[in-house]
C-alpha positions in Angstrom: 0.0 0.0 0.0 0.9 3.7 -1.0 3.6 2.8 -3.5 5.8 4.6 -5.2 7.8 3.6 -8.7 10.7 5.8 -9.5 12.9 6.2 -12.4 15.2 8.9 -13.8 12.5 10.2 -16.3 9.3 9.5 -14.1 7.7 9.3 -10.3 4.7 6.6 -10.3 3.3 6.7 -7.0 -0.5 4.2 -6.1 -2.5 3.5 -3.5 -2.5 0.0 -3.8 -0.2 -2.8 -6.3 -0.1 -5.7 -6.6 3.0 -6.6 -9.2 4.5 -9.8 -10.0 8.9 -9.7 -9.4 9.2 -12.1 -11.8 7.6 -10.8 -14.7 7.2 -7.2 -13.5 4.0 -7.4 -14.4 0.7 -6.3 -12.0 -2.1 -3.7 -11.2 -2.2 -0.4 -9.4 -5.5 0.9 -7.9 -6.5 4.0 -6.5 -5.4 7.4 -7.0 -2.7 6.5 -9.4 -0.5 9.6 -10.4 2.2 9.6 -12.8 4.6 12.7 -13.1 7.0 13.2 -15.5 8.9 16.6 -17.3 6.0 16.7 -20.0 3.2 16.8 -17.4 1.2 14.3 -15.2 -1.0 11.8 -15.6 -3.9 10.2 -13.3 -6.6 7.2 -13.3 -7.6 5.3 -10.7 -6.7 1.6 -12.1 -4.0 0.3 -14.6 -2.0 -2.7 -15.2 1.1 -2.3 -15.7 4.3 -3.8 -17.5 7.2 -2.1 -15.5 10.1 -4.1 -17.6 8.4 -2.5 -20.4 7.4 0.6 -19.0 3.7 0.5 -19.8 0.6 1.0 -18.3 -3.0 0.7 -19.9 -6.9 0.6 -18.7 -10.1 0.6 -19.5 -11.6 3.5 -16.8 -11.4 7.4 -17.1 -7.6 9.0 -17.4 -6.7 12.9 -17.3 -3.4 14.1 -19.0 -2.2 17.7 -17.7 1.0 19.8 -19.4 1.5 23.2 -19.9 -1.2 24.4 -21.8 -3.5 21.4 -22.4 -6.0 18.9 -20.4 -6.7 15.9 -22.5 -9.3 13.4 -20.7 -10.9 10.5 -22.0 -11.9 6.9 -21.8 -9.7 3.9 -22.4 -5.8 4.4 -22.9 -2.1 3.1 -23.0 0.9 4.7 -21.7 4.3 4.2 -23.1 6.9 5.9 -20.8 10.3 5.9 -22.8 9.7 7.6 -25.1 6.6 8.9 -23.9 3.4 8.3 -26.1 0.3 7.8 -25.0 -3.0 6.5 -26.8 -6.2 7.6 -25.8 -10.1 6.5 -26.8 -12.9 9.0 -26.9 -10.2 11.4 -25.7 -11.6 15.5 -24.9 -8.7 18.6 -25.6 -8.9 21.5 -23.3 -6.9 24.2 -24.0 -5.7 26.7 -20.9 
C-alpha cells in the first residue's frame, strides 16, 4: 500500500499494487499519479508492464501539461519515449 515507482524520467506513485517480481507485471489501484517533465497523468486503475514501462486501462484518465488537459476513456501509456493512446479522448486548451 501507498507505493511509489521511481525512475530517472518519471515518479509513479498508487494506493495499492499488486505486481508480480518475476515478470514485472501487476495492477495499481487508487489514486494512481504519474509525473513526468512533459506533465502528469492520473486514473484510478491500470495494469502495468514495468520491464516495459507501460501501463493501460479501461476506466477514465486525465493528462495535464503546460497548456492542455486531455481526458478520455480507455488508454495506454508508453513511458520511454513517452506516447500515450487515448479513446474517446476530450482537448482543453488553458
Amino acid at each position: 500500500e501507498q507505493v511509489k515507482f521511481q525512475s530517472d524520467d518519471a515518479t509513479l506513485t498508487a494506493e495499492k499494487a499488486v505486481i508480480d517480481r518475476i515478470s514485472g507485471e501487476g495492477l495499481l489501484e487508487g489514486n494512481i499519479l504519474l509525473y513526468t517533465k512533459e506533465g502528469t497523468m492520473s486514473t484510478q486503475r491500470a495494469k502495468v508492464k514495468l520491464r516495459e514501462g507501460i501501463a493501460y486501462g479501461d476506466g477514465e484518465i486525465v493528462l495535464q501539461d503546460k497548456s492542455h488537459t486531455v481526458e478520455g476513456k480507455g488508454w495506454q501509456l508508453q513511458v520511454k519515449p513517452l506516447r500515450v493512446i487515448i479513446k474517446n479522448a476530450k482537448v482543453t486548451a488553458q
